[in-house]
C-alpha positions, 0 to 999 in steps of 0.5 A: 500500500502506497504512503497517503501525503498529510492533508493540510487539516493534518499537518495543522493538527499536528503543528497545533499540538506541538504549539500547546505543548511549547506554549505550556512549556513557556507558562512553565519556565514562566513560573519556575523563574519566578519561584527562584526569584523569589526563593532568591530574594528571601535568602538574600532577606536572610543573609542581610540579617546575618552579621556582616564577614567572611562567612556573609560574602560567601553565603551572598556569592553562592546564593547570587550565583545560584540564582542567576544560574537557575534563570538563566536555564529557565530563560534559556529554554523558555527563548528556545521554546517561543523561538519555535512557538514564533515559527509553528505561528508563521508555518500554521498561518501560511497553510491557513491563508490567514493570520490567526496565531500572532501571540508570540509573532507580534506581542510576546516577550521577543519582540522589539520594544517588549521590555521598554513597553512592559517595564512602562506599561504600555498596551501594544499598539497593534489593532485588535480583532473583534468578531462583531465588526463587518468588511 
């Protein structure tokens, strides 16, 4: 028996899945940097009430190290993730014909601007879709 080509509703499929697991992924590694952050900031609270020598700079130095360590992992994956979570969104649109998935392509954390907007809290700029509106 000859090997039947995927369909285009398949091949959808199948990269939706891939993009709902690196999405939960994301929200995972999300959640995990904060956890060390603020596990990292109650042990930073602790040291500074210890009495200030030798053995306060060695605890401070593990624990910044420690801390940068562990987000740096975090982050590092999670950029991987939205990297290809940024390509499943274009690939998924093109076989579509239209722009569906834009979280990652035009408002996740990997875009120009992303930060000085958060860090300002500024919505983006981008129009929003409504279903109700009419051509």
């Amino acid at each position: 028996m000859a090997e039947t080509e995927l369909g285009k509703r398949e091949k959808i499929q199948i990269l939706l899945a891939e993009y709902s697991s690196l999405r939960t992924e994301i929200n995972a590694r999300i959640s995990s940097t904060y956890q060390v952050v603020g596990i990292g900031a109650a042990l930073i609270a602790w040291l500074l009430q210890q009495p200030i020598g030798s053995a306060f700079w060695i605890g401070l130095s593990i624990a910044a190290v420690g801390a940068l360590l562990c987000v740096r992992f975090l982050t590092y994956d999670g950029t991987n993730a939205a990297v290809r979570v940024r390509e499943l969104e274009t690939q998924i649109n093109e076989l579509v014909g239209e722009k569906l998935l834009l979280w990652e392509s035009e408002r996740g954390g990997l875009n120009a601007g992303y930060w000085w907007n958060a860090f300002f809290l500024k919505p983006s700029t981008t129009k929003l879709r409504t279903s109700t509106s009419k051509p």
